[in-house]
Each structure stands twice: as structure tokens, then as C-alpha cells.
C-alpha positions in Angstrom: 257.8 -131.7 46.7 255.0 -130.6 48.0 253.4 -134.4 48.5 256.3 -135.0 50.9 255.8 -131.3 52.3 258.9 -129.9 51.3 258.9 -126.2 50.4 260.4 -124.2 47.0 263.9 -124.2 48.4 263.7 -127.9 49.1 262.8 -128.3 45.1 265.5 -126.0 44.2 268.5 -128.3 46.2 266.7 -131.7 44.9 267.2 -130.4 41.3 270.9 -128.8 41.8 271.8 -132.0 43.0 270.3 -133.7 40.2 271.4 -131.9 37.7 268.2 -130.9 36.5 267.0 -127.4 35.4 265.6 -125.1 38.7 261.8 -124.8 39.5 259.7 -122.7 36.6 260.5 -119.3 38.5 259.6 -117.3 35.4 256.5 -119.3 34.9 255.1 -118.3 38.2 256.0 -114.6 38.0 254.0 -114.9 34.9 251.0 -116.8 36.6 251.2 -114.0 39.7 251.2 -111.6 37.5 248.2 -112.7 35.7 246.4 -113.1 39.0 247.1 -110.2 40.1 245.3 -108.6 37.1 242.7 -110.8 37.6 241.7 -110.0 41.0 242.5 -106.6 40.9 240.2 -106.2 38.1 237.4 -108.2 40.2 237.8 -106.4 43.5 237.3 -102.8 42.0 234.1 -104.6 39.6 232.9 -105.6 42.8 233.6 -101.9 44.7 231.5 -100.5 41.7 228.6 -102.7 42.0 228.2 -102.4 45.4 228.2 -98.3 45.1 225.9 -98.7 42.4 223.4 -100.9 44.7 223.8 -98.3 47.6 222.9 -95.6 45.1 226.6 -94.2 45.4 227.2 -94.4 49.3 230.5 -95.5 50.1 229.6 -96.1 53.2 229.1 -99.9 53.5 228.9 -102.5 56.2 230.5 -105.9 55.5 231.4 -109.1 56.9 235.0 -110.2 57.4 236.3 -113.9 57.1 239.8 -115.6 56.2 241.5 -118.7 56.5 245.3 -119.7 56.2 246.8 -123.1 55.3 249.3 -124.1 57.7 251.7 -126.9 56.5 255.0 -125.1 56.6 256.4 -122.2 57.9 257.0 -120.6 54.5 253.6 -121.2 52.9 251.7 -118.3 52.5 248.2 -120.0 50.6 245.2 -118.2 52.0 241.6 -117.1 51.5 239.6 -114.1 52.3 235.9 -113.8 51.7 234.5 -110.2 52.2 230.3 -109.9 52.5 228.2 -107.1 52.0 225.9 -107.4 55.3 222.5 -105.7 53.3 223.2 -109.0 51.1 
């Protein structure tokens, strides 16, 4: 669906009117899940190690940056990259 940018609810008609089971909800509550572990688990690593470097000042400076993809109004894929300015 997505080659012919068509969204999730698109996917979920085609395969009603196909007959065919619906998109792999469960399988991507699982994978967000799992992400979510993942990055939450990296971000507070990455908190640590840069209290450590500022010999436990919490007081940092960093730079800001994101970027959204916009093909759709429902699509929500995104990157934020956060940099410590002493780096």
C-alpha cells in the first residue's frame, strides 16, 4: 500500500474486500513495543554518559534538529537528532 501511497486504513478496506486476513496489528504493537524499550534504554545510557563527561552537571547545552516525512496526512515517520554542543 504504501508504494501506491495508501495509508493503514487503505490496507485494512483492500483486505476486507478481499477476503483476506487484516494488516499484522499485533505484530506491530509487538515491534513498538520493542522499540520503545530500545530507545528508552538508549536515551537514559546516553543522559548518563553525558553526566559522567560533565563530571555530574546536569546542566548541558545541546543542539536541536528533526525532520518529518510528509507523504500523507496520517504518517507520523520522523527523526530527531539531539547534540551535545562541548562535542
Amino acid at each position: 500500500m504504501r508504494c501506491i501511497r495508501k495509508g493503514a486504513e487503505s490496507a485494512a478496506m483492500f483486505c476486507g474486500i478481499m477476503n483476506l486476513p487484516p494488516p499484522p496489528t499485533k505484530f506491530n504493537n509487538i515491534l513498538l513495543q520493542a522499540a520503545r524499550e530500545t530507545y528508552e534504554e538508549s536515551m537514559a545510557e546516553a543522559v548518563h554518559e553525558a553526566v559522567e563527561e560533565n563530571e555530574g552537571g546536569r546542566d548541558i547545552a545541546v543542539a536541536v534538529d528533526d525532520s518529518w516525512q510528509k507523504r500523507g496526512f496520517s504518517l507520523k515517520n520522523g527523526v530527531v537528532t539531539v547534540t551535545s554542543v562541548d562535542t
